[in-house]
TIROFI-254238 format. One line per 3 residues: number of its first residue (from 1); their letters; for each residue x, y, z of C-alpha. Coordinates in nm, 4 decimals. Example, Ala and Ser with C-alpha at 12.3 -4.5 7.8 and 13.67 -1.06 7.14 Angstrom:
2
1	AS	1.2300 -0.4500 0.7800; 1.3670 -0.1060 0.7140
This chain:
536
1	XXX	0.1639 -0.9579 6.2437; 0.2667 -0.6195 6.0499; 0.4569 -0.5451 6.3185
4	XXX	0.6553 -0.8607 6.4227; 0.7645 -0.8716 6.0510; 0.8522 -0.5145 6.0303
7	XXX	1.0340 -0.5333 6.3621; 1.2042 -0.8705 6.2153; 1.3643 -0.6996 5.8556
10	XXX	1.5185 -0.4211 6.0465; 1.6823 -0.6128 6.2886; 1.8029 -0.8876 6.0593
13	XXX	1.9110 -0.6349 5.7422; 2.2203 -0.8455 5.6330; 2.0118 -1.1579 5.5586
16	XXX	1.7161 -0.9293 5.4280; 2.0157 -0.8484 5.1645; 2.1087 -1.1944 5.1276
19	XXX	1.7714 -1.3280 5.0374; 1.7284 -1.0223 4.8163; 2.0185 -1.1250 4.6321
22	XXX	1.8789 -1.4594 4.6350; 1.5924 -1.3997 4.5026; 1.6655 -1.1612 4.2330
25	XXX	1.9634 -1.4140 4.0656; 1.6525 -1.7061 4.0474; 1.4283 -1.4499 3.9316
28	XXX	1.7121 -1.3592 3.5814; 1.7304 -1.7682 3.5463; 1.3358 -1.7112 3.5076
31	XXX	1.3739 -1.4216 3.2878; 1.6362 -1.5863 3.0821; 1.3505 -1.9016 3.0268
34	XXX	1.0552 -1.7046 3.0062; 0.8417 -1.7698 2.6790; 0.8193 -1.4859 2.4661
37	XXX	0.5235 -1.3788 2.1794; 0.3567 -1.1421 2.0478; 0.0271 -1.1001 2.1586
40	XXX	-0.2126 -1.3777 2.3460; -0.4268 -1.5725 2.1582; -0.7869 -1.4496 2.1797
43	XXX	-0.9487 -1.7354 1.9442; -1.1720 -1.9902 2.1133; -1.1936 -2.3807 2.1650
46	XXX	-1.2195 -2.4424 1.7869; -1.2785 -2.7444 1.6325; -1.2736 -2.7321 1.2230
49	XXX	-1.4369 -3.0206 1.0125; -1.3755 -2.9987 0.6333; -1.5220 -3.2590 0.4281
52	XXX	-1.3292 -3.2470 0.0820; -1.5790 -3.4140 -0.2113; -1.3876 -3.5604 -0.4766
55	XXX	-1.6778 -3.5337 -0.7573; -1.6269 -3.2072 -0.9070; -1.9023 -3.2195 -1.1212
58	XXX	-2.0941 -3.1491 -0.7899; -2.2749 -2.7973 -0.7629; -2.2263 -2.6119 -0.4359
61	XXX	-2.6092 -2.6029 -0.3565; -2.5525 -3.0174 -0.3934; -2.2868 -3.0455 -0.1997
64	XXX	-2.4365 -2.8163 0.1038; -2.7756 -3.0620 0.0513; -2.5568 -3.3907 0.0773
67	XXX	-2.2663 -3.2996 0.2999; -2.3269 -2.9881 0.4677; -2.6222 -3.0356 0.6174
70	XXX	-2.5921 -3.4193 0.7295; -2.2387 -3.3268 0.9112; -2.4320 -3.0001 1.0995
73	XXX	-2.7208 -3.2408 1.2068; -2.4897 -3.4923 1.3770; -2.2797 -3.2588 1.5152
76	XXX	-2.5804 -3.0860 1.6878; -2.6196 -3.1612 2.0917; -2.2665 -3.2055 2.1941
79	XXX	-2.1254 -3.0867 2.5518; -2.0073 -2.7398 2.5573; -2.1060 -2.6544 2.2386
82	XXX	-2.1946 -2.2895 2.1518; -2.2381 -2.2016 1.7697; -2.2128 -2.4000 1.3919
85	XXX	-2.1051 -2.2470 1.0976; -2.0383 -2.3606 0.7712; -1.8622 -2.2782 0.4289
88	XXX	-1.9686 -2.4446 0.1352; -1.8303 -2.3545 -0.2489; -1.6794 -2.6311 -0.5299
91	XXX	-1.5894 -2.9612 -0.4303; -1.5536 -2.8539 -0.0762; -1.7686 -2.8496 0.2366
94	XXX	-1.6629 -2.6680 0.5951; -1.8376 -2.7108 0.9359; -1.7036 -2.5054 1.1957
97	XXX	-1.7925 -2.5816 1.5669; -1.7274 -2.3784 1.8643; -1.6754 -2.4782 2.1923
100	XXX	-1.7345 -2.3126 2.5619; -1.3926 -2.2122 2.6929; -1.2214 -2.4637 2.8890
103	XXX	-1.3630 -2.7407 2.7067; -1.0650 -3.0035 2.6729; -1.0025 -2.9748 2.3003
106	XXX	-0.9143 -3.3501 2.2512; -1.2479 -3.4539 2.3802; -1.3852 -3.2516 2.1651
109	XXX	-1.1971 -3.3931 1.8738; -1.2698 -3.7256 1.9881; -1.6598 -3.6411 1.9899
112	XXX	-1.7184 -3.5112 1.6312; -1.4824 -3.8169 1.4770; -1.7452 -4.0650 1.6637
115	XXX	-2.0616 -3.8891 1.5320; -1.8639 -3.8479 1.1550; -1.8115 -4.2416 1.1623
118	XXX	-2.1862 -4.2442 1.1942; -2.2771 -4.0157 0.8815; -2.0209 -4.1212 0.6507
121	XXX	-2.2480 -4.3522 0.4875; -2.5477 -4.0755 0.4201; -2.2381 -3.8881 0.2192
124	XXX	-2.1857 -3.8456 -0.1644; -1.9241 -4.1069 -0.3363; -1.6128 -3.9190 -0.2935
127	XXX	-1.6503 -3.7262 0.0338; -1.4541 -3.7431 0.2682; -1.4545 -3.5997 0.6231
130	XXX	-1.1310 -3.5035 0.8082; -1.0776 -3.3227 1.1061; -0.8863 -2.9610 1.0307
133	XXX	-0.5080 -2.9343 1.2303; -0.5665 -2.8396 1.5985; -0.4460 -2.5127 1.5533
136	XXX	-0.5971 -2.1822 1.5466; -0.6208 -1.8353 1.3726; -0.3185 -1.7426 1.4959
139	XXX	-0.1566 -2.0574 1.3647; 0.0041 -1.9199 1.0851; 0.3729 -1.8711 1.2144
142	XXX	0.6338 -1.9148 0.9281; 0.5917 -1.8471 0.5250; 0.7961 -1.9307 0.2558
145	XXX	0.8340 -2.0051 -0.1098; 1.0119 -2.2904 -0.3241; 1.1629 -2.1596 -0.6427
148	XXX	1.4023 -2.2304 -0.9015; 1.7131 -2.0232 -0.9000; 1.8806 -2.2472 -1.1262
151	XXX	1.5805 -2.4581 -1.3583; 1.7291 -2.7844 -1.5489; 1.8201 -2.7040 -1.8972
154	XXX	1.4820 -2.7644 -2.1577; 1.2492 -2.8068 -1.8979; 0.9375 -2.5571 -1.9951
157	XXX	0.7439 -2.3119 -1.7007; 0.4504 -2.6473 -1.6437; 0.7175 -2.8870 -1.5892
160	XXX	0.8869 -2.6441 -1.3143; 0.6036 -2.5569 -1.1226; 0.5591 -2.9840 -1.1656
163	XXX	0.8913 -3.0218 -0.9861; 0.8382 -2.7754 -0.7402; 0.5026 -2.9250 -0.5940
166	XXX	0.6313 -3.2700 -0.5921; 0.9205 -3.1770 -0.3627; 0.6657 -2.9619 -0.1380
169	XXX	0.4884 -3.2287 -0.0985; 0.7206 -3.4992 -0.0613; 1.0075 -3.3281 0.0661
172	XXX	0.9516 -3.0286 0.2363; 0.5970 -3.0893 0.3732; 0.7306 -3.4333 0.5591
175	XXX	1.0207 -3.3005 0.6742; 0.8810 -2.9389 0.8321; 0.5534 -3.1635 0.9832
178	XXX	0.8179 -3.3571 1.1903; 0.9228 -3.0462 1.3737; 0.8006 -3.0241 1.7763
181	XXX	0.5339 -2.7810 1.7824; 0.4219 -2.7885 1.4050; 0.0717 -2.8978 1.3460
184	XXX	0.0250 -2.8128 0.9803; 0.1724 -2.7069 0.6809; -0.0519 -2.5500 0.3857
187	XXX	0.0478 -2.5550 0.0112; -0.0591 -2.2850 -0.2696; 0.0415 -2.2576 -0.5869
190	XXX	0.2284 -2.4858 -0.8516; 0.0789 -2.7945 -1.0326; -0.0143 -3.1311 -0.9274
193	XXX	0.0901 -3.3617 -1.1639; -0.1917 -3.6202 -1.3136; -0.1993 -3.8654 -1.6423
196	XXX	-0.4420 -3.7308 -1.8357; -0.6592 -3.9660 -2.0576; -0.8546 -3.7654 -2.3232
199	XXX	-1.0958 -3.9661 -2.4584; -1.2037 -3.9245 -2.8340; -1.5580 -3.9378 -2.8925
202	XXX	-1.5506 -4.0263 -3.2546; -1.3314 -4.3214 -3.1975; -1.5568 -4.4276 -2.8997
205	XXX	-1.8658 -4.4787 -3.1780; -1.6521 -4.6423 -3.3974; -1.5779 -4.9394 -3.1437
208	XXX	-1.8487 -4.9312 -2.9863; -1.7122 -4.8118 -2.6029; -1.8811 -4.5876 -2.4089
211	XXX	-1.6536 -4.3509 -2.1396; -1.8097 -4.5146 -1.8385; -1.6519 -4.8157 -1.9908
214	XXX	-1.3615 -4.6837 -2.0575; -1.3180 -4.5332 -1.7082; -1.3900 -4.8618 -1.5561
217	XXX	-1.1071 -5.0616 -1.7326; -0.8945 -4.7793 -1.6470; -1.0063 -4.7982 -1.3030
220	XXX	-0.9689 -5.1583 -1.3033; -0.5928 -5.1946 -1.3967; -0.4047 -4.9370 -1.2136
223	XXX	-0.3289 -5.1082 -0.8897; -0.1396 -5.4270 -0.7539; -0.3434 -5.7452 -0.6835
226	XXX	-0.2361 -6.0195 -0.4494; -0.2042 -6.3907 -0.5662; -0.2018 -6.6047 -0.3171
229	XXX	0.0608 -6.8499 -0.2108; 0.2263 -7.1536 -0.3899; 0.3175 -7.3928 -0.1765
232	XXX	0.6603 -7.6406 -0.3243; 0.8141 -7.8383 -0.0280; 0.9502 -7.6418 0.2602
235	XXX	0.9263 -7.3329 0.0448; 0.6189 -7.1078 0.0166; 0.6055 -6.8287 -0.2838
238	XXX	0.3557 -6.4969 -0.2010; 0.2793 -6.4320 -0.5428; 0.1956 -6.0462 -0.6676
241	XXX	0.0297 -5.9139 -0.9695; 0.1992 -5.5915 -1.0468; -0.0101 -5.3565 -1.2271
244	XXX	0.0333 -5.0303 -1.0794; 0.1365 -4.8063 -1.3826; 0.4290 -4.5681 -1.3461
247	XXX	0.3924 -4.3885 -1.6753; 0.1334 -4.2989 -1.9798; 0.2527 -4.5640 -2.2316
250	XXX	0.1447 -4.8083 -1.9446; -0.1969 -4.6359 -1.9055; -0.2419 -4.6446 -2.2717
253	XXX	-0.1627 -5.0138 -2.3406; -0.3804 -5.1362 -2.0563; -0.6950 -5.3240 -2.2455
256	XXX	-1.0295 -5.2395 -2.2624; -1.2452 -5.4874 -2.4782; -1.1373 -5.7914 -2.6367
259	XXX	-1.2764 -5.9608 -2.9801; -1.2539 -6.3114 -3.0617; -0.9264 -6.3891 -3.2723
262	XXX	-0.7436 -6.0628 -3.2871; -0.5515 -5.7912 -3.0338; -0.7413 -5.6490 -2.7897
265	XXX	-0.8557 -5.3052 -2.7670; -0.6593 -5.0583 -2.6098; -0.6779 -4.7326 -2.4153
268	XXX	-0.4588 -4.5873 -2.6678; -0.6872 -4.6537 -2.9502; -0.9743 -4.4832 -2.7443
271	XXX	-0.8157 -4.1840 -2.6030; -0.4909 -3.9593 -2.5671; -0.2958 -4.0702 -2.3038
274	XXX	-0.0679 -3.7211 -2.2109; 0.0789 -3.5863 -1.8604; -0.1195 -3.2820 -1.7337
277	XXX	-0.2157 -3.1240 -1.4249; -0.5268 -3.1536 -1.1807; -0.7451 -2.8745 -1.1786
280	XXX	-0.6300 -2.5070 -1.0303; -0.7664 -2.3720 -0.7466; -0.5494 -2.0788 -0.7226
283	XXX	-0.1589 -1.9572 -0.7880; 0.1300 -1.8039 -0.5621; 0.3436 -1.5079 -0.6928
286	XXX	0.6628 -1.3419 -0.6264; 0.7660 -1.0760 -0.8055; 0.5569 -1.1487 -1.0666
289	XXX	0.7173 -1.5237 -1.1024; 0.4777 -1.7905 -0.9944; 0.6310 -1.9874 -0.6930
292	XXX	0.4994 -2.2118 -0.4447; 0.3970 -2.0779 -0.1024; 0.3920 -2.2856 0.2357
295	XXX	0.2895 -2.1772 0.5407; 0.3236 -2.3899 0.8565; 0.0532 -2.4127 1.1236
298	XXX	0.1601 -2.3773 1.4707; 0.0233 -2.6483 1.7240; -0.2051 -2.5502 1.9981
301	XXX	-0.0419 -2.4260 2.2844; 0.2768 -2.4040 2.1684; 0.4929 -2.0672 2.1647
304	XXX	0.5104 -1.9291 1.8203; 0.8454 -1.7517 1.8829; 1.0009 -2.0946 1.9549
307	XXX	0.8135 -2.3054 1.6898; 0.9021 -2.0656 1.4447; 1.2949 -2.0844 1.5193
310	XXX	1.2577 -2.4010 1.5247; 1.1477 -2.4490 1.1388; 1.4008 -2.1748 1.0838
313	XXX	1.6521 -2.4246 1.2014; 1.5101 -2.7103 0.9520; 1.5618 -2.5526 0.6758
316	XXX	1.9129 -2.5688 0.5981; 1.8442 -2.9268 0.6132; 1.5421 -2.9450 0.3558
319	XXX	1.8056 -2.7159 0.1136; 2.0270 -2.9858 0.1242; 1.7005 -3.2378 0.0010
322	XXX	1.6216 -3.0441 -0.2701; 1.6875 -3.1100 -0.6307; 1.9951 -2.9145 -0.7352
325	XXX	1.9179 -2.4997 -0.8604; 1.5565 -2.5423 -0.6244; 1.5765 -2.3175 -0.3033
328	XXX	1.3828 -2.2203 0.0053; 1.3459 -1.8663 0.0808; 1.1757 -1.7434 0.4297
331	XXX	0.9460 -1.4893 0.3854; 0.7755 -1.4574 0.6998; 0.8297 -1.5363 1.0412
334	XXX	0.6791 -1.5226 1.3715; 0.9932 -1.4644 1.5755; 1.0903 -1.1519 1.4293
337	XXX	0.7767 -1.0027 1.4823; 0.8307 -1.0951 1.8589; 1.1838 -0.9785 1.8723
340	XXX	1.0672 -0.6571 1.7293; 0.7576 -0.6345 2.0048; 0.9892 -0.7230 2.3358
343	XXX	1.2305 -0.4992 2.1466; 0.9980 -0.2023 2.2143; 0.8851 -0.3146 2.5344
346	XXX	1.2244 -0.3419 2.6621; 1.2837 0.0318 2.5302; 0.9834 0.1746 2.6822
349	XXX	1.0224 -0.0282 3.0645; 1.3890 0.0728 3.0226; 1.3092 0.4576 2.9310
352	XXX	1.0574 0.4300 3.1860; 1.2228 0.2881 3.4818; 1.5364 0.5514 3.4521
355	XXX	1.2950 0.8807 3.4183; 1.1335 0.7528 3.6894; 1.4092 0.7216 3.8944
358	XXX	1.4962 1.0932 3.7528; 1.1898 1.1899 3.8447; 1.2206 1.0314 4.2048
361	XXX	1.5525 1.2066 4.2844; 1.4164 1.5359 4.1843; 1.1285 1.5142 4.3876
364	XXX	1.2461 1.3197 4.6923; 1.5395 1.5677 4.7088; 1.7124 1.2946 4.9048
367	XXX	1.9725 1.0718 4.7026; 1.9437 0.7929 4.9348; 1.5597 0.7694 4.9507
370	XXX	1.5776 0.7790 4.5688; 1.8272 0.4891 4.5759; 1.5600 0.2706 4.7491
373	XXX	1.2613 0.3458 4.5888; 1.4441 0.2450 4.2625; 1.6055 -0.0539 4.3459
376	XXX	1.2398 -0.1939 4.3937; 1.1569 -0.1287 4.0589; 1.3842 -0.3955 3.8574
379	XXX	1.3006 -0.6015 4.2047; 1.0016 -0.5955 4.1628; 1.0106 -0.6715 3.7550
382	XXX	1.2369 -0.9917 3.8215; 0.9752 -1.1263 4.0696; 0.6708 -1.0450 3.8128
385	XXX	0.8624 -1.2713 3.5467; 0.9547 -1.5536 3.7600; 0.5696 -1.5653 3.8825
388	XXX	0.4943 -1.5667 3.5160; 0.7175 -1.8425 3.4509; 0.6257 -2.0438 3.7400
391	XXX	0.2503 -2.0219 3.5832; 0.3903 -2.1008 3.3006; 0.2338 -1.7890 3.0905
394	XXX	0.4074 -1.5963 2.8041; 0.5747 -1.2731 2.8371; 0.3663 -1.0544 2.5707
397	XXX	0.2682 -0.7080 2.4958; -0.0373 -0.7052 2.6870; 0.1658 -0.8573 3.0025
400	XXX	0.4868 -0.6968 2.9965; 0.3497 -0.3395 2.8344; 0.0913 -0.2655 3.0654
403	XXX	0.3783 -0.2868 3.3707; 0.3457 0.0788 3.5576; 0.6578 0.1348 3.7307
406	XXX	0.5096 0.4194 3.9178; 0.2148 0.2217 4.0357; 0.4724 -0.0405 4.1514
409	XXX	0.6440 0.2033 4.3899; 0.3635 0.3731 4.5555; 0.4131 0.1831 4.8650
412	XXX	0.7567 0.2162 4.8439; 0.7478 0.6078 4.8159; 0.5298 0.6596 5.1217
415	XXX	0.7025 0.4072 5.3335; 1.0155 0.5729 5.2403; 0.9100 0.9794 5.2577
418	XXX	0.6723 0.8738 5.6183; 1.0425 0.6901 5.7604; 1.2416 1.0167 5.6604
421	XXX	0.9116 1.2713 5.8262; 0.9396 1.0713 6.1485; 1.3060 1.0477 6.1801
424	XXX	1.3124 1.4241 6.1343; 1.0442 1.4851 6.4309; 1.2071 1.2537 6.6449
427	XXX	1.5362 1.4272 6.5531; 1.4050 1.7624 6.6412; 1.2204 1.6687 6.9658
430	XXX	1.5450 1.5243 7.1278; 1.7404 1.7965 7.0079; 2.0453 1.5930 6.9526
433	XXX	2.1581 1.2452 6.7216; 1.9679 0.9569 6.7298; 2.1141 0.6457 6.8838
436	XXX	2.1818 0.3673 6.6384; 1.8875 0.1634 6.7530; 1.6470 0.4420 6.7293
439	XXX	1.6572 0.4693 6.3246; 1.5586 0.1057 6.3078; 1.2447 0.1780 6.5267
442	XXX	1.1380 0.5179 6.3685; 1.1551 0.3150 6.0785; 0.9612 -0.0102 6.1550
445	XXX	0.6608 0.2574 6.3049; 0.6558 0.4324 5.9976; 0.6187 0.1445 5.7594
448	XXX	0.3769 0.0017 6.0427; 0.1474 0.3621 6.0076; 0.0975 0.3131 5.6269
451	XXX	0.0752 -0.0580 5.6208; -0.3232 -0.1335 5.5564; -0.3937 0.1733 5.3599
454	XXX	-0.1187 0.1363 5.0996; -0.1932 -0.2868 5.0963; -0.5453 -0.2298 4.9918
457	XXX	-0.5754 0.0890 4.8311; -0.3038 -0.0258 4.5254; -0.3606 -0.3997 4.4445
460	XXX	-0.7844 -0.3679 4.4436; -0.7905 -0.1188 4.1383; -0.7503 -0.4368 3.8970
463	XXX	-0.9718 -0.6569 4.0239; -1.3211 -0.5645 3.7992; -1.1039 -0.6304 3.4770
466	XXX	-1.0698 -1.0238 3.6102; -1.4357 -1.0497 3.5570; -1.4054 -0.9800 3.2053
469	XXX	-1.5209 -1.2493 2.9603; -1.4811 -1.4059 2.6056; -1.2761 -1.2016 2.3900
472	XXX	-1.2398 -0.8996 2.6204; -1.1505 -1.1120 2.8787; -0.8636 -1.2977 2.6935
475	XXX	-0.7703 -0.9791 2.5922; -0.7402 -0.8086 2.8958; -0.6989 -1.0246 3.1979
478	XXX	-0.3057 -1.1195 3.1095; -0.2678 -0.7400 3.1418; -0.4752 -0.7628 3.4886
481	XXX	-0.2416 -1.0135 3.6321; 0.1220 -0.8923 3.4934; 0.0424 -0.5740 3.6942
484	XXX	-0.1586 -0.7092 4.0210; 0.1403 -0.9397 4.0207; 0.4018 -0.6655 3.9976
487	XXX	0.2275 -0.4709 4.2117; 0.1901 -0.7381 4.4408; 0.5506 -0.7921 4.4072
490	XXX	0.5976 -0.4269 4.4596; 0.4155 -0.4491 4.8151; 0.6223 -0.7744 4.9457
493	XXX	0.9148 -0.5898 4.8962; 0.7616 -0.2744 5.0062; 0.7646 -0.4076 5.3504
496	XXX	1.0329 -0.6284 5.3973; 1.3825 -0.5032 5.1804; 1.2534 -0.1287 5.1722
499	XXX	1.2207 -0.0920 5.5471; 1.5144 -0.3032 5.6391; 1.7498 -0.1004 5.3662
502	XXX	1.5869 0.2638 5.4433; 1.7366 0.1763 5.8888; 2.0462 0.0764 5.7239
505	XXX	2.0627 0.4278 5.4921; 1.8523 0.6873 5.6127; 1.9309 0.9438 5.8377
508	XXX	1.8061 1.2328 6.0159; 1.8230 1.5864 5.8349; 2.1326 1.6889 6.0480
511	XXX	1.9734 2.0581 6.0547; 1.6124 2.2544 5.9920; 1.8241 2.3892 5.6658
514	XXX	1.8630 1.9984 5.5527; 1.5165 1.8860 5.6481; 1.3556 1.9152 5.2853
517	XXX	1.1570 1.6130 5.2381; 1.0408 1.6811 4.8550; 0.7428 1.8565 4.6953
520	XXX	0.4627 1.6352 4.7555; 0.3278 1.8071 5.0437; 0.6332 1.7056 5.3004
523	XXX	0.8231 2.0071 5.2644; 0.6832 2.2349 5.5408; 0.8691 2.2355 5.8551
526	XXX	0.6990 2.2506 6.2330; 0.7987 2.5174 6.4496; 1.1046 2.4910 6.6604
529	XXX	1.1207 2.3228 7.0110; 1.1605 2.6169 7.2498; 1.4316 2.5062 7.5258
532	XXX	1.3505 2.5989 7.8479; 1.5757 2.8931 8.0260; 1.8449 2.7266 8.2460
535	XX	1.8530 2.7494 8.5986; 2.2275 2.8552 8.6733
């Protein structure tokens, strides 16, 4: 079979070329669309369930007793799961459960909401179970801040860190989570606005009110109410009670007790009604200002290089939402962190690939073999990118930086230096040129000779890092394939373009003083054929 097809690409050189050429302008349309990033992603199936209690007055050892533990029983005995772990401080509650890889991550999901519907009802008032963004721990693709450049005139530092958490979360937030490829985005720092009702104990004895009371009319009188319908002819009416307050002169007029004959108690007689803020949990700075941070999660699966210029491109359009003298500022991003790692890639292959063909030409001490040997190299590069695209795998630093160019042209080199030692031997045992045909042949025999030994000797030596598992395996199996591919790659070419373009190029050393074949071990020359003495 070696032998038909070696016998076939010397014969047929010109459409050997033509394929070649072929080949290599799909393989740059591949290049051109390959996904870039960083680094691969090493983190597991991971499925995050926070449950977020909403009683503050809640002790962390209560909240791992009521919510905690109940979620880590139920979850217990799924498919594929491997390990629970859990998080529990103030007024929030963390259960962490990872999967087996390869287990399909919306199944998963799908599980642990089913067995959460079924302990919801053994939770505290106030908890409440959600499912964490599918995303992982290297999710976190793009930062930046919201600050004023320009604050309103009279507005004091509480009302501006107010402001800018109200457009985070209604403007930017909405706006960045409708991006392709965003799963998330996280918010730290400013203030949440809240009304505030302060009650006043001393006032409370007077009337006789108590603050559960209070808190229940409260309660009670913030939201709309249906009506009903009235019915007059053809016409029906929906009628609505509007009591949703907007502001805290509506809070503090809403009544609490009545007493026969005169005005009805108020909130405002029982407590301060004033705007405030909820609770901190923790601030953003920049440059010793205090700002508000967001950082967007990047979807499962999704290329952070491309997700990240993606929100890059939003954001002229959430400037243009903001209040006036409030602006977005990018503080990190994925993408340039990718740039910058293909960046050095593409120096090193590049530095690489032209000291190696140096290197070659030195060695070789024969232009033309040097010329072949190198043209596989970029060859052989644009095929190992195209396979990766066709997989539809990333081109990262593990992939792309563990590509040996001199590995990748072992096959080539002895194909190349075993064609020029036999067309020198045949040269010198008929004493005279070869015939045109005869290049092709020495040729196809000496690719034919070093067929087997250079197939399996070269791709094999990666083959024990495949078996590699968990993070090691993640790790370093993309490197494994890039380079069994390109040296895969490396072979195919070996023995179809390398033999077909070395009979089209090479040529016998014209003389014993040309017939220097390089200094690895070719460069001794046989004895000379003695002639025998003529007969005239």
């Amino acid at each position: 079979m070696i032998a038909s097809l070696l016998d076939f690409v010397t014969r047929r050189r010109l459409a050997i070329a033509v394929v070649t050429a072929l080949i290599a302008a799909v393989s740059l349309w591949s290049f051109a669309n390959l996904q870039i990033d960083a680094i691969p992603d090493i983190t597991g199936v991971q499925v995050q369930v926070q449950v977020n209690t909403m009683v503050p007055a809640l002790a962390p050892e209560e909240i791992e007793r009521l919510a905690t533990l109940p979620i880590e029983r139920a979850m217990a005995g799924q498919p594929g799961l491997e390990e629970t772990r859990s998080l529990t401080k103030t007024g929030l509650s963390q259960v962490t459960l990872l999967y087996k890889d390869g287990t399909d991550q919306m199944r998963a999901r799908q599980l642990v909401t089913e067995r959460l519907n079924a302990v919801r009802d053994q939770l505290p008032p106030g908890a409440s179970p959600q499912l964490a963004p599918i995303t992982t721990g290297l999710g976190e693709i793009y930062y930046y801040t919201l600050e004023w450049q320009r604050p309103p005139a009279g507005m004091d530092a509480q009302r501006q860190l107010m402001e800018l958490y109200e457009a985070q979360e209604y403007t930017v937030r909405p706006m960045l989570r409708a991006v392709t490829g965003v799963a998330d985005v996280n918010t730290n720092g400013g203030l949440e606005q809240q009304f505030v009702v302060e009650p006043d104990p001393r006032r409370l004895t007077m009337h006789g009110v108590t603050a559960a009371e209070l808190a229940q009319a409260v309660g009670k009188n913030v939201e709309n109410a249906g009506g009903g319908i009235i019915a007059r002819g053809a016409e029906r009416f929906t009628v609505l009670t509007n009591g949703r307050v907007t502001s805290a002169t509506d809070i503090g007029a809403i009544p609490v007790k009545f007493a026969g004959g005169i005005l009805p108690l108020q909130v405002r007689d029982l407590a301060d009604v004033v705007i405030g803020s909820a609770p901190r949990q923790g601030a953003a700075t920049q440059n010793g200002r205090e700002t508000v941070l967001g950082t967007v999660m990047m979807l499962v699966g999704q290329n952070s290089r491309e997700v990240a210029m993606r929100v890059q491109d939003a954001l002229p359009d959430i400037q243009s939402a903001l209040p006036r003298g409030m602006v977005v500022h990018r503080q990190y991003s994925r993408a340039d962190l990718v740039d910058r790692t293909i960046s050095t890639v593409e120096h090193n292959l590049g530095e690489g690939a032209l000291l190696l063909a140096l290197v070659l030409l030195l060695v070789m001490s024969n232009w033309r073999a040097a010329l072949i040997v190198t043209i596989v190299i970029p060859l052989a590069f644009l095929v190992t990118v195209s396979g990766m695209h066709a997989i539809g795998v990333s081109g990262n630093l593990m992939r792309l930086g563990a590509l040996d160019f001199g590995l990748i042209v072992d096959g080539a080199i002895v194909v190349v230096e075993n064609s020029l030692r036999l067309l020198a031997e045949r040269r010198r045992a008929k004493g005279a040129d070869l015939t045109p045909d005869e290049p092709r042949e020495t040729v196809a025999d000496a690719a034919r000779m070093v067929a087997r030994p250079t197939m399996f000797g070269i791709a094999l030596v990666y083959v024990p890092v495949l078996s590699l598992g968990g993070v090691e395996g993640k790790l370093f199996q993309p490197m494994a394939q890039a380079v069994m591919l390109a040296i895969f790659a490396g072979l195919v070419w070996t023995f179809t373009f390398v033999p077909a373009l070395s009979a089209w190029l090479l040529r016998a050393p014209a003389s014993e003083q040309d017939d220097t074949l390089g200094w690895i071990g070719l460069s001794e020359r046989p004895a000379p054929v003695e002639k025998p003495p003529s007969t005239r």
